[in-house]
PDB file of N, CA, C and O in Angstrom:
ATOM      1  N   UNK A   1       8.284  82.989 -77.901  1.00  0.00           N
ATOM      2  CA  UNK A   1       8.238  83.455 -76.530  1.00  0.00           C
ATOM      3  C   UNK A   1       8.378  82.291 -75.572  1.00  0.00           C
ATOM      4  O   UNK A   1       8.342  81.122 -75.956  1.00  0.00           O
ATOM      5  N   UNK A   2       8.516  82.602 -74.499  1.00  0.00           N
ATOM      6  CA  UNK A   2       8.207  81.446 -73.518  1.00  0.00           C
ATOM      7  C   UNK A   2       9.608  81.770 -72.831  1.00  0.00           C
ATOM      8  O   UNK A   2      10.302  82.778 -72.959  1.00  0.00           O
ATOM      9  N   UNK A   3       9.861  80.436 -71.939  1.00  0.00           N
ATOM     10  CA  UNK A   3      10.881  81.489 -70.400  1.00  0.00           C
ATOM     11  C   UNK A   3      11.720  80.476 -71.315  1.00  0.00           C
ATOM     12  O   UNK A   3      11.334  79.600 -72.089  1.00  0.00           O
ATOM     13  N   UNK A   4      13.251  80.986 -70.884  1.00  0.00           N
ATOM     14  CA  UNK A   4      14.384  81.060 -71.492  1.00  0.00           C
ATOM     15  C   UNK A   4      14.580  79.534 -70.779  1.00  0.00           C
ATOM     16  O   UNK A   4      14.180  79.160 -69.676  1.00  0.00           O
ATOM     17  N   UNK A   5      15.443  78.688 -71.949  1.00  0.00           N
ATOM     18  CA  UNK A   5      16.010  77.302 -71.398  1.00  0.00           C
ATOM     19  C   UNK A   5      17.061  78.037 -69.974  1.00  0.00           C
ATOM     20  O   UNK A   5      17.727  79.065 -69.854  1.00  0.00           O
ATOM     21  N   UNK A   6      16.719  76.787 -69.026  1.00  0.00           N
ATOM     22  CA  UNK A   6      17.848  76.943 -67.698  1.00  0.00           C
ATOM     23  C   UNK A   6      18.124  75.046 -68.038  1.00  0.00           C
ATOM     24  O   UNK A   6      17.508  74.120 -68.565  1.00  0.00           O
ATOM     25  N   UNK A   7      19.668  75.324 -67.225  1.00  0.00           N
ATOM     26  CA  UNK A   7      20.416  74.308 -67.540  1.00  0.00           C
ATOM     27  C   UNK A   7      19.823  73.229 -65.963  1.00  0.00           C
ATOM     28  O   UNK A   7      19.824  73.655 -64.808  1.00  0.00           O
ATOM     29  N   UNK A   8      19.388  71.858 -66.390  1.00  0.00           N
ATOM     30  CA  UNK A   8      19.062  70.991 -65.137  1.00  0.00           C
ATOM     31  C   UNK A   8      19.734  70.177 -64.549  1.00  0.00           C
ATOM     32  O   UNK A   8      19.958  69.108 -65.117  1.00  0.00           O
ATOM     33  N   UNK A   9      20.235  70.405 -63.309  1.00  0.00           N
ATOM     34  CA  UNK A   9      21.167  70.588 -62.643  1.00  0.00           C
ATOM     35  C   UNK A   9      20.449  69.741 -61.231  1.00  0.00           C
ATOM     36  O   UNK A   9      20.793  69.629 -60.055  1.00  0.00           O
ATOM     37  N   UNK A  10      19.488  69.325 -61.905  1.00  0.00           N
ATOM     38  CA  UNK A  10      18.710  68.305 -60.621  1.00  0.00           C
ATOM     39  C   UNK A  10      19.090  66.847 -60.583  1.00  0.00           C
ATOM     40  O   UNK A  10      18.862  66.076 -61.515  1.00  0.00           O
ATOM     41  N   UNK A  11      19.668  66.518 -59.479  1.00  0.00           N
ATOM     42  CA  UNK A  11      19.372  64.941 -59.779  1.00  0.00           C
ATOM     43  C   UNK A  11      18.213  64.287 -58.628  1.00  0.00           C
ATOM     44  O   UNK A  11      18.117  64.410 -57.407  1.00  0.00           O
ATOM     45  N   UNK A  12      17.391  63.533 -59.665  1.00  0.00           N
ATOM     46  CA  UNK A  12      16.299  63.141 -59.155  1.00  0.00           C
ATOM     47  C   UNK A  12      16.765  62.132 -57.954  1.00  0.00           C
ATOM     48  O   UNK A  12      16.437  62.399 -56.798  1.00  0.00           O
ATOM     49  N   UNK A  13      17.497  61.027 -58.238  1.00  0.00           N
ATOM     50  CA  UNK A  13      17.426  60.110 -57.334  1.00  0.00           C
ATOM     51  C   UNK A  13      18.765  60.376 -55.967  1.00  0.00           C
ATOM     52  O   UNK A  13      18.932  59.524 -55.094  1.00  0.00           O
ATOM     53  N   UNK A  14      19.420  61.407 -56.011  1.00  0.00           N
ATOM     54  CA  UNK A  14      20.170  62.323 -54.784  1.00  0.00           C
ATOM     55  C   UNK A  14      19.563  62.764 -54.240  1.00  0.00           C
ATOM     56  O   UNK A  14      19.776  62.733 -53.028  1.00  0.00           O
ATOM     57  N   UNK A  15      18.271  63.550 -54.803  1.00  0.00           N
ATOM     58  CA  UNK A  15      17.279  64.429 -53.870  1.00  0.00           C
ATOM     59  C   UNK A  15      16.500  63.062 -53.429  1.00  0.00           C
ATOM     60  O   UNK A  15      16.323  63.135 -52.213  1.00  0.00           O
ATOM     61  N   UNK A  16      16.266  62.525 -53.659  1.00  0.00           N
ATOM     62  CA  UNK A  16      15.236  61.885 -53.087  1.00  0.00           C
ATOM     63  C   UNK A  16      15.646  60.787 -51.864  1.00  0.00           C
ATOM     64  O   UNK A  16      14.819  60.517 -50.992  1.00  0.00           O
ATOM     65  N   UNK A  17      17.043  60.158 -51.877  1.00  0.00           N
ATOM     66  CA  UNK A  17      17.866  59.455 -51.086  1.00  0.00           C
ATOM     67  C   UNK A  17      17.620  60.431 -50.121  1.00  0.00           C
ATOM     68  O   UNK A  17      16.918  60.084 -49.172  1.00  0.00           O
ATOM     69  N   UNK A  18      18.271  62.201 -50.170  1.00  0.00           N
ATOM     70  CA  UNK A  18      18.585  62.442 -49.356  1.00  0.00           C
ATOM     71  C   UNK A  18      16.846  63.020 -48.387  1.00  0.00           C
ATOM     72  O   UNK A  18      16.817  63.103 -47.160  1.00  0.00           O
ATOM     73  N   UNK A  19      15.967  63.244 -49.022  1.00  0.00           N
ATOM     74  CA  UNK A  19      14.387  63.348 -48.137  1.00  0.00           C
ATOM     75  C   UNK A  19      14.292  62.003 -47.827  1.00  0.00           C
ATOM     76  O   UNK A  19      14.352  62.039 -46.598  1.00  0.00           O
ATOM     77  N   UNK A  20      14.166  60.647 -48.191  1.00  0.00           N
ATOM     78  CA  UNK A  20      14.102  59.213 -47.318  1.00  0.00           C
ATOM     79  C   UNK A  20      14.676  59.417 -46.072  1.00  0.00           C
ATOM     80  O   UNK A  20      14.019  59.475 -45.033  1.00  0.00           O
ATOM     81  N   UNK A  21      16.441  59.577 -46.178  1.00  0.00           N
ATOM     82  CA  UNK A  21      17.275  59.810 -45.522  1.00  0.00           C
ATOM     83  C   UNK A  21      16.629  60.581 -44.195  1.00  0.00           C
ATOM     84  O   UNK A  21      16.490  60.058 -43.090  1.00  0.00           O
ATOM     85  N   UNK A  22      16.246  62.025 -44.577  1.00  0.00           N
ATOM     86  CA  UNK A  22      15.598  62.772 -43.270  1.00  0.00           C
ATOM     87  C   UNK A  22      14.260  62.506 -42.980  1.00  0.00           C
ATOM     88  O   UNK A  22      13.872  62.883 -41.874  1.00  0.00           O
ATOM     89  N   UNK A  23      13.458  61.943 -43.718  1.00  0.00           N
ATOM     90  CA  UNK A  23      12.330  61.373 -43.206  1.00  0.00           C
ATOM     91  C   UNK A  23      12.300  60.235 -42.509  1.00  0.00           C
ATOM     92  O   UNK A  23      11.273  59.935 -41.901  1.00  0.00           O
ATOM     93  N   UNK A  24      13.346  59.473 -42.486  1.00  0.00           N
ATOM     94  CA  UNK A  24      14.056  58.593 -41.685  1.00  0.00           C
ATOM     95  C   UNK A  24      14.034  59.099 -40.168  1.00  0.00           C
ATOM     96  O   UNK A  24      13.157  58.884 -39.331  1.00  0.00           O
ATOM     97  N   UNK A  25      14.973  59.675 -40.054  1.00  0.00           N
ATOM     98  CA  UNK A  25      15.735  60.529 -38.832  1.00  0.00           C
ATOM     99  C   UNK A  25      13.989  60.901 -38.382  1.00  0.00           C
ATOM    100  O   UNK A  25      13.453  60.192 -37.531  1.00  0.00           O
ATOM    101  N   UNK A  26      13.205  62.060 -39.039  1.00  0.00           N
ATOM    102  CA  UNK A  26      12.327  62.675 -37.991  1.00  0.00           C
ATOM    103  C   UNK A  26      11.299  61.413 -37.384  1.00  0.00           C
ATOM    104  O   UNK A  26      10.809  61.449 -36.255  1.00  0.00           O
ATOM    105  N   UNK A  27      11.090  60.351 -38.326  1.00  0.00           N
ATOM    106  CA  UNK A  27      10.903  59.672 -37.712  1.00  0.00           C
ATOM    107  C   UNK A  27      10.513  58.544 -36.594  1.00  0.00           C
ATOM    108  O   UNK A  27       9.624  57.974 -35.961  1.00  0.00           O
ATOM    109  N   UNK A  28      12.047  58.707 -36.896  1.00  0.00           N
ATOM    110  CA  UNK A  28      13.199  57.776 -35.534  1.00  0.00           C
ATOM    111  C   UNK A  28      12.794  58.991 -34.337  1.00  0.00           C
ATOM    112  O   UNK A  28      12.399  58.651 -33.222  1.00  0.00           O
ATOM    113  N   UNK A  29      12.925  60.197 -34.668  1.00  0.00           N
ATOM    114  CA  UNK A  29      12.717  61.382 -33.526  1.00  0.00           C
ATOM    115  C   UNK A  29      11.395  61.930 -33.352  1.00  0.00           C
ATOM    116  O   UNK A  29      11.322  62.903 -32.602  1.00  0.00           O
ATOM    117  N   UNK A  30      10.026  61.385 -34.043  1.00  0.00           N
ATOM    118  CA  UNK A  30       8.815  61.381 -33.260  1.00  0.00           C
ATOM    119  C   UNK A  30       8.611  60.764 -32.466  1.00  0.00           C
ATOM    120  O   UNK A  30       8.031  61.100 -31.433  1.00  0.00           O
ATOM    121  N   UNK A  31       9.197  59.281 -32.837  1.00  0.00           N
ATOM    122  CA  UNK A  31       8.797  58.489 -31.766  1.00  0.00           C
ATOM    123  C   UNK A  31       9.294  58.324 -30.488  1.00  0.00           C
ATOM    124  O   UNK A  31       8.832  57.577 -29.626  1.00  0.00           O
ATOM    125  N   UNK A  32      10.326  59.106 -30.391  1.00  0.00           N
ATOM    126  CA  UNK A  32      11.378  59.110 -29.119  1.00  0.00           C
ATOM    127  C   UNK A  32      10.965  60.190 -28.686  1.00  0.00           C
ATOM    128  O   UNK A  32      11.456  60.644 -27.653  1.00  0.00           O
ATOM    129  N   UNK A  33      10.014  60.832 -29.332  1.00  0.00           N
ATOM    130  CA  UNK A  33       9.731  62.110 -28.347  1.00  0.00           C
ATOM    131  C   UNK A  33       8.360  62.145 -28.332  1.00  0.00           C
ATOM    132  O   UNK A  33       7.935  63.280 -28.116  1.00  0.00           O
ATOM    133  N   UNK A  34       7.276  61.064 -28.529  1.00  0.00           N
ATOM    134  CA  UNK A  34       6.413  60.833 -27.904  1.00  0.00           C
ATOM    135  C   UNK A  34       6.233  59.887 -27.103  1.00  0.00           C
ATOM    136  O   UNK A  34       5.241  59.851 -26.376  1.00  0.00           O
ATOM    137  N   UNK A  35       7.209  58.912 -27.101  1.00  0.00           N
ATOM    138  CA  UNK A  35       7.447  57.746 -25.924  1.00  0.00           C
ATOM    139  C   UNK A  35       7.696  58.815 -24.844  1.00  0.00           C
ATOM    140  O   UNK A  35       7.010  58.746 -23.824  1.00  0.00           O
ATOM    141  N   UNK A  36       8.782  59.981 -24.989  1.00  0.00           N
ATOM    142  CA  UNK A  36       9.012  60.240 -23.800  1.00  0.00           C
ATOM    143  C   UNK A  36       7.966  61.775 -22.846  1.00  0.00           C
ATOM    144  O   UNK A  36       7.882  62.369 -21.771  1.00  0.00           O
ATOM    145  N   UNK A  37       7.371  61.712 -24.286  1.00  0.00           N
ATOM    146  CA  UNK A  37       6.167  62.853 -23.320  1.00  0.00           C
ATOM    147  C   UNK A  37       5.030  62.062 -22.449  1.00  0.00           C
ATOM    148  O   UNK A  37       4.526  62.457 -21.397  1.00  0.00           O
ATOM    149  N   UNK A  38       4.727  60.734 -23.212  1.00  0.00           N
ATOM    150  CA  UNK A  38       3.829  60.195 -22.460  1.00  0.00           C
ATOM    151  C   UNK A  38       4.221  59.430 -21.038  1.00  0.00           C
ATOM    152  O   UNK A  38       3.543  59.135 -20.055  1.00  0.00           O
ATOM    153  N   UNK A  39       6.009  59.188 -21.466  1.00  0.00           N
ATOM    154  CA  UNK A  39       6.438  58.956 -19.845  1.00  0.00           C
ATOM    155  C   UNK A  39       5.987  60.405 -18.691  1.00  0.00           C
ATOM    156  O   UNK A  39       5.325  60.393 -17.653  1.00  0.00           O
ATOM    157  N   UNK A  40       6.526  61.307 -19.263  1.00  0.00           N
ATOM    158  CA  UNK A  40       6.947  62.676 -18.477  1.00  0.00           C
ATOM    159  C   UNK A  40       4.961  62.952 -18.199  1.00  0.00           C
ATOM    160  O   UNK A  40       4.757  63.370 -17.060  1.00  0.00           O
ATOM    161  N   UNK A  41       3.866  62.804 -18.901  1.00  0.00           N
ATOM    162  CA  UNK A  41       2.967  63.004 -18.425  1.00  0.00           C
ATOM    163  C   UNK A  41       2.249  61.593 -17.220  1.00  0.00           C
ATOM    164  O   UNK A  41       1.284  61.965 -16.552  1.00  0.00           O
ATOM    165  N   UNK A  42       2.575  60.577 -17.072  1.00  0.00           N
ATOM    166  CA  UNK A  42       2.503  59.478 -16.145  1.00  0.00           C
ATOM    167  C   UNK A  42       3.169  60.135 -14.976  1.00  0.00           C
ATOM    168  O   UNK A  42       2.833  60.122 -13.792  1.00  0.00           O
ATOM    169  N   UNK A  43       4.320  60.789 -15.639  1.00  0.00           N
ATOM    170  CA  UNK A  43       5.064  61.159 -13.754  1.00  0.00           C
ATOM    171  C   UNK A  43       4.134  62.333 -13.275  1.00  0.00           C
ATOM    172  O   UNK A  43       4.082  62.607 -12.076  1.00  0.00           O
ATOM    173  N   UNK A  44       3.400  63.028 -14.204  1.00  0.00           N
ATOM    174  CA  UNK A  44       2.816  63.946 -13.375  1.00  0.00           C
ATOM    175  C   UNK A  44       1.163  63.642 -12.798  1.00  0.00           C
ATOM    176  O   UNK A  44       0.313  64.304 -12.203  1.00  0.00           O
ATOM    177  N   UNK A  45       1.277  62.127 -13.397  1.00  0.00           N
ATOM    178  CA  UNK A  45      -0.253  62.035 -12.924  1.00  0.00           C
ATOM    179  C   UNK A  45      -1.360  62.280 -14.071  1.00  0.00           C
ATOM    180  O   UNK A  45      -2.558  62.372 -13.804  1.00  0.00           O
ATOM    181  N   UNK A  46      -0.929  62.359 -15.147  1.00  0.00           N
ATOM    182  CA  UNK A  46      -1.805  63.096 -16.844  1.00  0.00           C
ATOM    183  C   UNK A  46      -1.668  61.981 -17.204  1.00  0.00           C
ATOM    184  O   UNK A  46      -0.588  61.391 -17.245  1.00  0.00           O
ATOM    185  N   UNK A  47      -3.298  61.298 -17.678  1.00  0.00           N
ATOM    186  CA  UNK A  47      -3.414  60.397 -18.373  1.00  0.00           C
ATOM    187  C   UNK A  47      -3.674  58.969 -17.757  1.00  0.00           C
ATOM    188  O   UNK A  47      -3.604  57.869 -18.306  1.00  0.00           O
ATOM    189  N   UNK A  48      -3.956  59.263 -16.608  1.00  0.00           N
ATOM    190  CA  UNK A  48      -4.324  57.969 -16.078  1.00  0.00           C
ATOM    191  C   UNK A  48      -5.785  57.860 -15.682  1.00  0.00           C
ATOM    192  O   UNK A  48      -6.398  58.726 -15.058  1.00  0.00           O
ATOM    193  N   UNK A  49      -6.266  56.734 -16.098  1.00  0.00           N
ATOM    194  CA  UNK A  49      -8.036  56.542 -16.369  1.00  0.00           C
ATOM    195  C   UNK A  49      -8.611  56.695 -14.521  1.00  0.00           C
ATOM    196  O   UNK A  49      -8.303  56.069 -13.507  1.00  0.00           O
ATOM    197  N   UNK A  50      -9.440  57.701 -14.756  1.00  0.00           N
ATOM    198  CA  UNK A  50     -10.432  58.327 -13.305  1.00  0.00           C
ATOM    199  C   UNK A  50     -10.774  56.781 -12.992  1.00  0.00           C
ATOM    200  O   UNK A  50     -10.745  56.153 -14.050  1.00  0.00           O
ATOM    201  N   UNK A  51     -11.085  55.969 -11.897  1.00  0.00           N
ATOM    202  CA  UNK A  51     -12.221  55.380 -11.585  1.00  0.00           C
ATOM    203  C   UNK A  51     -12.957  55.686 -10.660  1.00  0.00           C
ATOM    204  O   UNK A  51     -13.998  55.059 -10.466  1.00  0.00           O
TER     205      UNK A  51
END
């Protein structure tokens, strides 16, 4: 018994280039989009220390 052979058709080190690859990119694109929220909250006056 047991589940039927399937043919492996994975390649380990393609998949994995290609998640570096996009873990790359999001990234590169957190940080450009929290540089620019914390600009966009300065213009509104959010985030600047009470004295």
């Amino acid at each position: 018994m047991g589940l039927p052979e399937e043919e492996d058709d994975f390649d380990f080190a393609e998949r994995s280039a290609s998640l570096k690859t996009d873990l790359e990119g999001q990234t590169a694109e957190k940080l450009w989009l929290n540089k620019t929220i914390l600009e966009n909250l300065d213009k509104v006056g959010i985030g600047q220390k009470v004295q």
